[in-house]
ZASETOR-540614 format. One record per residue (C-alpha): chain; residue in three letters; x, y, z. Coordinates in nm, 3 decimals, padded with zeros to 5 digits. Last residue first. Example, Ala and Ser with C-alpha at 12.3 -4.5 7.8 and 13.67 -1.06 7.14 Angstrom:
BEGIN
chain = A	resn = SER	east = 01.367	north = -00.106	up = 00.714
chain = A	resn = ALA	east = 01.230	north = -00.450	up = 00.780
// end
This chain:
BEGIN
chain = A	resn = UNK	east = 04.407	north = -03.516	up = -08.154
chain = A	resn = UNK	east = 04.704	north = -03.302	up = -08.021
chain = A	resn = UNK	east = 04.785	north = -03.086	up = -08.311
chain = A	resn = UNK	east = 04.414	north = -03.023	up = -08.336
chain = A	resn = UNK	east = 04.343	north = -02.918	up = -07.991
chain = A	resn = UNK	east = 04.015	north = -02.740	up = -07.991
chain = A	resn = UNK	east = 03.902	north = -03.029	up = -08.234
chain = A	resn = UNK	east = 04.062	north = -03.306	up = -08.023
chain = A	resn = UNK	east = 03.913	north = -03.211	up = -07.702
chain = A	resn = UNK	east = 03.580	north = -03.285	up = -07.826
chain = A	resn = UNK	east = 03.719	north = -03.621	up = -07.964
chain = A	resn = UNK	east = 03.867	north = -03.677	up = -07.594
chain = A	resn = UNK	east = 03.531	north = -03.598	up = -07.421
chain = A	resn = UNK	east = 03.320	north = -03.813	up = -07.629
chain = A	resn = UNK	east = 03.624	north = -04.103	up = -07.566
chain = A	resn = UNK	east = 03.539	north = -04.018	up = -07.211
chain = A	resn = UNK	east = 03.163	north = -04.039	up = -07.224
chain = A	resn = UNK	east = 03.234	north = -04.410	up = -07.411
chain = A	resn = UNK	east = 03.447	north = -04.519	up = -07.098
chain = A	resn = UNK	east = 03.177	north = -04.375	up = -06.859
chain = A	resn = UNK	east = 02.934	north = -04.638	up = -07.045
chain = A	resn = UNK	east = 02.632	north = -04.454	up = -07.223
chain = A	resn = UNK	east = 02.274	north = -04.386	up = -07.180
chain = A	resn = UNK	east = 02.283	north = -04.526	up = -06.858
chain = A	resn = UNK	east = 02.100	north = -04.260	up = -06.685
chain = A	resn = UNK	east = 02.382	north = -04.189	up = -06.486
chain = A	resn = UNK	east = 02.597	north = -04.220	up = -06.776
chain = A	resn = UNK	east = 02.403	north = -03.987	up = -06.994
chain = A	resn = UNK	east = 02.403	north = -03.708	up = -06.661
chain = A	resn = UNK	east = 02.800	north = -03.711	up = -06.726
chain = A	resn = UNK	east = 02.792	north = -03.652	up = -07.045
chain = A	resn = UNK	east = 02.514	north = -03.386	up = -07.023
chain = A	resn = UNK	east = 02.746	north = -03.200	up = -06.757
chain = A	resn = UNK	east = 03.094	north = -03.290	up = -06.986
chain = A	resn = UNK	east = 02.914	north = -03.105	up = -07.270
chain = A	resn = UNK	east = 02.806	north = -02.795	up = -07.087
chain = A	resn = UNK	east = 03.124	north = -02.764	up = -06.931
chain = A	resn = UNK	east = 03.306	north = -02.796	up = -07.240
chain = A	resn = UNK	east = 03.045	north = -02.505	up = -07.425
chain = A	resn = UNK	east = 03.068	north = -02.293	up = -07.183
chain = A	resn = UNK	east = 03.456	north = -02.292	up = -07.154
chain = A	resn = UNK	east = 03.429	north = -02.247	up = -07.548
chain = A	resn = UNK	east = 03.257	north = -01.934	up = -07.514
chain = A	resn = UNK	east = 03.496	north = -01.778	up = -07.281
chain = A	resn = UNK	east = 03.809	north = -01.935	up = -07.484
chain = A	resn = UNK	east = 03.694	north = -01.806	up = -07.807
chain = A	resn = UNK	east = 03.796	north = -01.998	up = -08.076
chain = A	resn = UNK	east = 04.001	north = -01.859	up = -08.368
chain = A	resn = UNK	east = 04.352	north = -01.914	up = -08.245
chain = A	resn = UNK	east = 04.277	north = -02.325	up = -08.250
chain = A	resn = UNK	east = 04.459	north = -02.449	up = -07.946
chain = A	resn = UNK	east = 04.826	north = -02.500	up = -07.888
chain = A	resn = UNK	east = 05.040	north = -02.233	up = -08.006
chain = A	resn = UNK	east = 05.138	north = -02.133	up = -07.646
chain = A	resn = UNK	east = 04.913	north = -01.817	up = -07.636
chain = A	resn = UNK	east = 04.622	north = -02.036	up = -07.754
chain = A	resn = UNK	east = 04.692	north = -02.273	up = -07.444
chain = A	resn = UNK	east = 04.730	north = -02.027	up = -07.211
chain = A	resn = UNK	east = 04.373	north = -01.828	up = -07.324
chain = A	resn = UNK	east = 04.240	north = -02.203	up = -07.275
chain = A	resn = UNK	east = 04.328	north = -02.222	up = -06.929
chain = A	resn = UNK	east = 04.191	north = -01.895	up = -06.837
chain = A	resn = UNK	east = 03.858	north = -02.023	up = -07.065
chain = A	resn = UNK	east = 03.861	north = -02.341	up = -06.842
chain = A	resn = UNK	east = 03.938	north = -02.136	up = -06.497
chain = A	resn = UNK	east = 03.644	north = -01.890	up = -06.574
chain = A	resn = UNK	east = 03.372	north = -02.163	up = -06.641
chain = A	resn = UNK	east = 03.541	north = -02.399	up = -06.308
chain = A	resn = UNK	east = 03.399	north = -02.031	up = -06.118
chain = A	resn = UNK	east = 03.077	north = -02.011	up = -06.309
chain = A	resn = UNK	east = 03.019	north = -02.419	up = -06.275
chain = A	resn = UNK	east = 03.089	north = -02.360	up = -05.864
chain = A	resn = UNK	east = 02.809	north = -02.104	up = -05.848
chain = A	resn = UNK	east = 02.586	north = -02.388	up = -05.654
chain = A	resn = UNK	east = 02.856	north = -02.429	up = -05.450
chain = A	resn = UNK	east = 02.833	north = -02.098	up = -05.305
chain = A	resn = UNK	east = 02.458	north = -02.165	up = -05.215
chain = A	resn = UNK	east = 02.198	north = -01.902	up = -05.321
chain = A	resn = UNK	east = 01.903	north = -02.183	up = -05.341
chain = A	resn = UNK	east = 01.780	north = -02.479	up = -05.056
chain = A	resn = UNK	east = 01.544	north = -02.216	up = -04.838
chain = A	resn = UNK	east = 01.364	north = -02.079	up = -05.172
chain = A	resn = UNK	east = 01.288	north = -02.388	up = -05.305
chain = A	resn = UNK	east = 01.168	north = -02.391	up = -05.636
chain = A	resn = UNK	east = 01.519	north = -02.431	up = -05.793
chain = A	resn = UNK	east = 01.678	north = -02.504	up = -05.541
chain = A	resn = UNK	east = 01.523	north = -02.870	up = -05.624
chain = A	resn = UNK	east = 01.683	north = -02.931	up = -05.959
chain = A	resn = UNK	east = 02.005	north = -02.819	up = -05.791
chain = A	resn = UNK	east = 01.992	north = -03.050	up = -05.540
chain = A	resn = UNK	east = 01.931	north = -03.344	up = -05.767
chain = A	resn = UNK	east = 02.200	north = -03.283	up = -05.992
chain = A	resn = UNK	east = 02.407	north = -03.247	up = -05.648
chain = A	resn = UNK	east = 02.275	north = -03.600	up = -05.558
chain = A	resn = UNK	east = 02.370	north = -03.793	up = -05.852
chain = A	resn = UNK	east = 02.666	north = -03.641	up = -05.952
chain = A	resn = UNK	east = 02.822	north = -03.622	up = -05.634
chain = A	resn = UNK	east = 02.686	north = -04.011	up = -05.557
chain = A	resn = UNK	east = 02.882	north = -04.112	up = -05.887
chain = A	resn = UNK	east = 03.188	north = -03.949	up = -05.787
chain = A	resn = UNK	east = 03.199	north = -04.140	up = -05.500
chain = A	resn = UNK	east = 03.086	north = -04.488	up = -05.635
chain = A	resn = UNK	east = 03.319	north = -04.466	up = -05.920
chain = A	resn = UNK	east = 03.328	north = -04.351	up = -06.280
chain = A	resn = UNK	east = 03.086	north = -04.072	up = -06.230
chain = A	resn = UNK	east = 03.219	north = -03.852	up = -06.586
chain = A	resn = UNK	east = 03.248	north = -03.488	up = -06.442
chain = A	resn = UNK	east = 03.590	north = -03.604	up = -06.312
chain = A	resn = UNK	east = 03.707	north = -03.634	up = -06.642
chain = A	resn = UNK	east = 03.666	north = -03.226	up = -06.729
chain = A	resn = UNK	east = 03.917	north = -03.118	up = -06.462
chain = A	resn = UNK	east = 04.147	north = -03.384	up = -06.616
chain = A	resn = UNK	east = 04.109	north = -03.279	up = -06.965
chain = A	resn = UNK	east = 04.130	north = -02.899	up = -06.852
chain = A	resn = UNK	east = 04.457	north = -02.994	up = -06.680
chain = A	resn = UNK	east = 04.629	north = -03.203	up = -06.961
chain = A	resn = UNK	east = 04.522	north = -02.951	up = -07.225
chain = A	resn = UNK	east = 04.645	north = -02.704	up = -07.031
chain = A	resn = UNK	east = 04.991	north = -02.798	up = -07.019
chain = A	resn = UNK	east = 05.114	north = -03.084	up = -06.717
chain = A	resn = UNK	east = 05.442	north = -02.979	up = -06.581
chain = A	resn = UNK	east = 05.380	north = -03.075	up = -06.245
chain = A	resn = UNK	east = 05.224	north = -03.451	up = -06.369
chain = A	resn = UNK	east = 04.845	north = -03.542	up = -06.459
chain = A	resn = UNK	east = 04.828	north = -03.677	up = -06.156
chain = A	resn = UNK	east = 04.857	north = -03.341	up = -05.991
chain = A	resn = UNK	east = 04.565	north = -03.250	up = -06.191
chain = A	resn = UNK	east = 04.404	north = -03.547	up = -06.093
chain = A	resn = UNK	east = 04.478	north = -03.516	up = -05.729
chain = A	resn = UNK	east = 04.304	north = -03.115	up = -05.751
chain = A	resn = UNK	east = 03.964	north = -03.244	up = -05.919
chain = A	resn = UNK	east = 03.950	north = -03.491	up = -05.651
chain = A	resn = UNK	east = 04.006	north = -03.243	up = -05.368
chain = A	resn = UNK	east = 03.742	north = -03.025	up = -05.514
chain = A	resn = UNK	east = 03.483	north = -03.314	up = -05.549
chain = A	resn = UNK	east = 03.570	north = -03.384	up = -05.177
chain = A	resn = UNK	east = 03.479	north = -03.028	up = -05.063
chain = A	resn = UNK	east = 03.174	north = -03.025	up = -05.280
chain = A	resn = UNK	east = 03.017	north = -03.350	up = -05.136
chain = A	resn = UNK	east = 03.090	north = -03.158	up = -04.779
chain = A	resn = UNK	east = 02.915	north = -02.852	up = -04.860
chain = A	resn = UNK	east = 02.647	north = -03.064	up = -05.042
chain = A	resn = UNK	east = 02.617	north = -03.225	up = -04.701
chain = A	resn = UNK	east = 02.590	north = -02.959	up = -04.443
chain = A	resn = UNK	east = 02.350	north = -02.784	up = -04.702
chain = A	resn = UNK	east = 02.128	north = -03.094	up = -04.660
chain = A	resn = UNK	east = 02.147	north = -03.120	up = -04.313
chain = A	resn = UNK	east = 02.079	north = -02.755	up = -04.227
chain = A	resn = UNK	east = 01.779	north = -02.779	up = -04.475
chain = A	resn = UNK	east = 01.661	north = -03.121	up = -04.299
chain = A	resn = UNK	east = 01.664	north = -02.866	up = -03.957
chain = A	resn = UNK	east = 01.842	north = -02.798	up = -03.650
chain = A	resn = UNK	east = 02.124	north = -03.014	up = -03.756
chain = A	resn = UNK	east = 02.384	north = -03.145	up = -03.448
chain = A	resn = UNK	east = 02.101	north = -03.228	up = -03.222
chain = A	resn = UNK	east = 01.869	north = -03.295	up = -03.499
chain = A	resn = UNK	east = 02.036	north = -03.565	up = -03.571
chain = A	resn = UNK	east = 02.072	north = -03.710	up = -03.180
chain = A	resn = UNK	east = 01.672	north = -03.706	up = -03.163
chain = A	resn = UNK	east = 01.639	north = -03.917	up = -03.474
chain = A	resn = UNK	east = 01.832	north = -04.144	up = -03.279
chain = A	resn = UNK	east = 02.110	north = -04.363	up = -03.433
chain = A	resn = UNK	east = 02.145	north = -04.637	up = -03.645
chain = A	resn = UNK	east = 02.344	north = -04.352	up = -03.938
chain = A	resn = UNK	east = 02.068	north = -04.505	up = -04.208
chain = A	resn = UNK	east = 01.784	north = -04.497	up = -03.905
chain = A	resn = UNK	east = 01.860	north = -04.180	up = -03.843
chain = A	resn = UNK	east = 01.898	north = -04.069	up = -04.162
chain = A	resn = UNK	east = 01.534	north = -04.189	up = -04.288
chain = A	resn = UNK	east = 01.411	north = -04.009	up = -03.994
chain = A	resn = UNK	east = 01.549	north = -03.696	up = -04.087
chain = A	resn = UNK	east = 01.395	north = -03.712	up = -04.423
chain = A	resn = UNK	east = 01.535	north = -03.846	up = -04.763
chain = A	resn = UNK	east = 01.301	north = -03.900	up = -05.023
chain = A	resn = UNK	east = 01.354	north = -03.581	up = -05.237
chain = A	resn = UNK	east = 01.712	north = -03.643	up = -05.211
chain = A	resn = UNK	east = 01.684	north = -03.993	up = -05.399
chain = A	resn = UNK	east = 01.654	north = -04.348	up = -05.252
chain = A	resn = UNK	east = 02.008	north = -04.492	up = -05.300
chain = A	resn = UNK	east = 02.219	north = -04.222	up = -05.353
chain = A	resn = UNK	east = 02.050	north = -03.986	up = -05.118
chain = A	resn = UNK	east = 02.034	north = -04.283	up = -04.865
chain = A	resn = UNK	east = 02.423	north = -04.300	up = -04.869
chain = A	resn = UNK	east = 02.440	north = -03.921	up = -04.869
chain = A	resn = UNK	east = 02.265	north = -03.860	up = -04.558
chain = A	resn = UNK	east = 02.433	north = -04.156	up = -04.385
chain = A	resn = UNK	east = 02.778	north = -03.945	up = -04.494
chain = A	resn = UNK	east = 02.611	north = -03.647	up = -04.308
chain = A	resn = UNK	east = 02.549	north = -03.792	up = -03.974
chain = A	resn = UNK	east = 02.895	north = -03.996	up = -03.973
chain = A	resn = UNK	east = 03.041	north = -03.679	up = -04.065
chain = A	resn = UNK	east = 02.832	north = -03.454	up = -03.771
chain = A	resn = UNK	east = 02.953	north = -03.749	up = -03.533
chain = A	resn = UNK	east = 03.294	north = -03.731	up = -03.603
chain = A	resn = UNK	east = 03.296	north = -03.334	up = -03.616
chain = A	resn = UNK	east = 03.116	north = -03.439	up = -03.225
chain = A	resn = UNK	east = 03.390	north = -03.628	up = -03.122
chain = A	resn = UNK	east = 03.267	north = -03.751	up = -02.792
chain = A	resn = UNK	east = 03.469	north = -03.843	up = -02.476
chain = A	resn = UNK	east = 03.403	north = -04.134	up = -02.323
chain = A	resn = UNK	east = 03.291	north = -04.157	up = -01.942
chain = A	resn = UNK	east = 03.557	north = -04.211	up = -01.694
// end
């Protein structure tokens, strides 16, 4: 009886060889051969389930984005059920910092992405390419809590400051991939910032 094939199997297997040569080689080097031969299978069987290296490379930022999101969420929950927004934006802004393999590969290879959208037509307009607007509006909703609570400096303003935290945690986290800095001194940058929005708390 011949085996049955799991082709979402296949497409992840596909797209996580995709993302292992990404992090090793760069984006702009990766090509469907290169996949092949990192997933040892045929170049013919890639573009089977991925018409084109566009196809493939959307498949995988979608997928990159998906896990980033779930990470994001279990450190939230880490941070406890009754966690106040300090707690959440800190650990929504933490996971910008590539501490790990996987988070380091995000980082890497979505940086890159977005570098390239820019001039390519067929790569931009990509809903997680508008993820920073979206994490941009949770931050300053977050912040609006934590000044109605008492616990942030009533003079800031939250939209502004959202901008400014993302902006900071992006360049923190593009110092550590350029090994500017550790990921432990990014974080203590990250805490002092903190610290002045949350005086009571620094």
């Amino acid at each position: 009886m011949p085996k049955l094939v799991d082709h979402e199997e296949r497409r992840a297997h596909i797209i996580d060889a995709l993302l292992r040569s990404a992090a090793r080689n760069g984006l702009h080097a990766v090509t469907m051969r290169s996949v092949a031969i990192e997933a040892d299978v045929s170049v013919r069987l890639v573009q089977y389930y991925f018409d084109t290296k566009e196809q493939l490379l959307l498949a995988a930022m979608t997928r990159l984005a998906t896990r980033m999101g779930e990470r994001v969420q279990r450190r939230v929950r880490t941070a406890g059920t009754t966690a106040d927004p300090r707690g959440i934006i800190e650990a929504v802004l933490l996971e910008a910092v590539p501490t790990d393999e996987e988070s380091r590969t995000f980082h890497l290879v979505y940086t890159e992405y977005a570098v390239l959208s820019v001039t390519d037509p067929a790569l931009g307009g990509q809903p997680f390419l508008a993820a920073p607007d979206e994490m941009e509006s949770f931050l300053a909703a977050q912040l609006t809590a934590a000044q109605q609570a008492g616990d942030a400096a009533p003079h800031l303003d939250p939209r502004q400051e959202a901008v400014v935290l993302l902006a900071v945690s992006a360049g923190l986290g593009l110092s550590v991939l350029l090994n500017q800095r550790t990921a432990d001194a990014a974080t203590t940058v990250l805490h002092y910032h903190l610290g002045r929005i949350f005086p009571d708390r620094a």
